[in-house]
C-alpha positions as CSV (number, residue, x, y, z in Angstrom):
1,X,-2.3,3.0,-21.5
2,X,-3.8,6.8,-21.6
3,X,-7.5,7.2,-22.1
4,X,-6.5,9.2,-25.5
5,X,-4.1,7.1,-26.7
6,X,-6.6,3.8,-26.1
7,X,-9.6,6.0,-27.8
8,X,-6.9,6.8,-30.9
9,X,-5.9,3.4,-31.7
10,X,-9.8,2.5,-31.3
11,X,-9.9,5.3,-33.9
12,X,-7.4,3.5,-35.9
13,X,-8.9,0.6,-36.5
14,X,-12.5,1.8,-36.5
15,X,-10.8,3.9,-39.6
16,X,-8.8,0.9,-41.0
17,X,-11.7,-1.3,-41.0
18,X,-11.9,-3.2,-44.6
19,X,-15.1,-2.0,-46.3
20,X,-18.2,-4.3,-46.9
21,X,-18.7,-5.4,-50.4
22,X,-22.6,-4.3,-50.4
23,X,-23.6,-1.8,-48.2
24,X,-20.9,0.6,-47.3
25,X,-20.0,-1.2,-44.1
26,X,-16.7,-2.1,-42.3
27,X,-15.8,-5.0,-40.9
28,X,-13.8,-4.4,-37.7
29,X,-12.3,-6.3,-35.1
30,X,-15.0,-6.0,-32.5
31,X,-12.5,-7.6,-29.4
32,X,-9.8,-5.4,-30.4
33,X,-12.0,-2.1,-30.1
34,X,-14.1,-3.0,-26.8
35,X,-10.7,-4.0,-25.3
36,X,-9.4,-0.1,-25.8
37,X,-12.5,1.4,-25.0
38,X,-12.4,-0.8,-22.1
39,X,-8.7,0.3,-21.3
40,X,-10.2,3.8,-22.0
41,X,-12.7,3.6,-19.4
42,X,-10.5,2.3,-17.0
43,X,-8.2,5.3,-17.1
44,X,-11.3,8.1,-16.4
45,X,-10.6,7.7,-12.7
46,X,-7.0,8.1,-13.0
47,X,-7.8,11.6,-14.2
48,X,-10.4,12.1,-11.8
49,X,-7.2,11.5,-9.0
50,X,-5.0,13.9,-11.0
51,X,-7.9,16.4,-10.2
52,X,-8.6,15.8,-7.0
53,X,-4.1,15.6,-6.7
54,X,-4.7,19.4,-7.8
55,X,-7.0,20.9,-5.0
56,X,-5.2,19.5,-2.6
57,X,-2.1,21.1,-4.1
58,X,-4.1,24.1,-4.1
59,X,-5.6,23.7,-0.2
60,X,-2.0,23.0,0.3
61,X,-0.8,26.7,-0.7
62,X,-3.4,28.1,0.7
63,X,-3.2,26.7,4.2
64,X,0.6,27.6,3.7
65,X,-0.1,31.2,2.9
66,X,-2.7,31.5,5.9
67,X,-0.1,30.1,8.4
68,X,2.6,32.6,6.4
69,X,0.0,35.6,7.1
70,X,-0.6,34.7,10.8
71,X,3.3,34.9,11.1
72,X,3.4,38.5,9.8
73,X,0.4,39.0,11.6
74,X,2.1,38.0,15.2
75,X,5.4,39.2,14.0
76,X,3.3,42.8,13.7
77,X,2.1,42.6,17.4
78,X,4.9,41.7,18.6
79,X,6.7,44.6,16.7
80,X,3.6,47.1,18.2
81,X,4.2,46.0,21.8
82,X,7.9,46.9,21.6
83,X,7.0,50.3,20.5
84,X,4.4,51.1,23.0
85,X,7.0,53.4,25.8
86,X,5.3,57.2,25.1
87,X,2.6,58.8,23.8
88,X,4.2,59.7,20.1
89,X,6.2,56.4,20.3
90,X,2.6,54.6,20.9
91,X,1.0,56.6,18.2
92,X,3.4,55.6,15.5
93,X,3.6,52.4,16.6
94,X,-0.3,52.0,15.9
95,X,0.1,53.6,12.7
96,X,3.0,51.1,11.8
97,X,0.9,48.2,13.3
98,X,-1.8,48.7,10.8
99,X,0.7,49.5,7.8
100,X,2.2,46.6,8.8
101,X,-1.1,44.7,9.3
102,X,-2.7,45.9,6.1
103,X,0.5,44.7,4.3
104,X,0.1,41.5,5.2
105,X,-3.0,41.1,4.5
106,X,-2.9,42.2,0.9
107,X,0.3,40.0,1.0
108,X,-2.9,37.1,1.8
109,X,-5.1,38.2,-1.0
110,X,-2.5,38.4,-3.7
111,X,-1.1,35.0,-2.6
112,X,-4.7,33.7,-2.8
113,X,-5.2,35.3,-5.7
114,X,-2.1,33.1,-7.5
115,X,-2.8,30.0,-5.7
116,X,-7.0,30.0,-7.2
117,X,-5.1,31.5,-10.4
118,X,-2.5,28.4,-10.6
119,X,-5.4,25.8,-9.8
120,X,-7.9,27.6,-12.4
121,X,-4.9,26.8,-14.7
122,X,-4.5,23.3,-13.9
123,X,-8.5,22.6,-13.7
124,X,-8.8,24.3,-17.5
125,X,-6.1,22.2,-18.8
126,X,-8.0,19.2,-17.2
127,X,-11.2,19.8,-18.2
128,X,-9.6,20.7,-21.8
129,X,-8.1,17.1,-22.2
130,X,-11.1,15.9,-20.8
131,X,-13.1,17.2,-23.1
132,X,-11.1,16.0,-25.7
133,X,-11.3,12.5,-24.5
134,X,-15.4,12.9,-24.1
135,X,-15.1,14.2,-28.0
136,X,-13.6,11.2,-29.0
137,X,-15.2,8.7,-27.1
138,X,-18.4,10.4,-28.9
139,X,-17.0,10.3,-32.1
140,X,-16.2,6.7,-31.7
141,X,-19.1,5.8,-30.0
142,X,-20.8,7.5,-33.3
143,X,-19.1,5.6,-35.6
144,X,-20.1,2.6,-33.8
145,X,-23.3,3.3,-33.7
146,X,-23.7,4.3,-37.5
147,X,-21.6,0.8,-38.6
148,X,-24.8,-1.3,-36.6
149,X,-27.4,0.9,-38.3
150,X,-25.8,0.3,-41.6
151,X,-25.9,-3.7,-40.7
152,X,-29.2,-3.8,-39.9
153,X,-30.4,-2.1,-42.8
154,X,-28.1,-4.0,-45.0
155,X,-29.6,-7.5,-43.4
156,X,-33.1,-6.5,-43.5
157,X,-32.9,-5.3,-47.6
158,X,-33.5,-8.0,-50.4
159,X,-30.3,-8.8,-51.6
């Protein structure tokens, strides 16, 4: 089970509960809701995994795009070396070895740039359900909280 679909059926019955005759209380089935906020808690590090699954992915392109560039790169020298036979030949040849150098390494940045662009992506739409789950694990944790107050006060008042 998903961490938000364990903390929305804890929801469930936390907002199911029968009310208390005296006190505005609920009576809940306290087994029922540890054992999904258990299951909850038990899938945090599956998202953490997902997570870490994503830099890789993202050292993964990267490295890829490095070993791409250094292909240009050596594809460029090789290129220059075959045009070195005069002067003018040797002087274009230098010109089109830095055109061709400066080309792939813009080719670098901008596949950089999408890579950190496609992670940030990933990482926001984490952290988004992530937050999410932290919101309702609050909320619920809230309620909790509020339904023991409520018994305590309800116990310690003449009746």
């Amino acid at each position: 089970m998903e961490i938000t679909q364990a903390l929305d059926s804890a929801i469930e019955i936390v907002s199911a509960a029968k009310p208390r005759a005296l006190g505005g209380g609920a009576i809940i089935e306290k087994d029922q809701v540890l054992d999904l906020l258990n299951e909850a808690q038990q899938s945090v590090p599956e998202e953490i995994h997902r997570a870490n699954g994503v830099l890789a992915e993202r050292d993964a392109l990267i490295d890829s795009a490095a070993a791409e560039a250094e292909q240009i790169r050596e594809h460029a020298r090789a290129e220059a070396a075959s045009l070195v036979a005069a002067d003018e030949v040797t002087v274009a040849a230098h010109a089109e070895a830095r055109r061709i150098l400066e080309a792939a390494e813009l080719e670098t940045q901008q596949k950089r740039a999408e890579v950190d662009a496609y992670v940030d992506g990933k990482l926001a739409a984490f952290e988004g359900s992530l937050q999410g789950t932290l919101e309702a694990v609050a909320h619920g944790r809230a309620k909790l909280a509020g339904q023991w107050q409520e018994v305590e006060v309800d116990e310690v008042q003449p009746q």
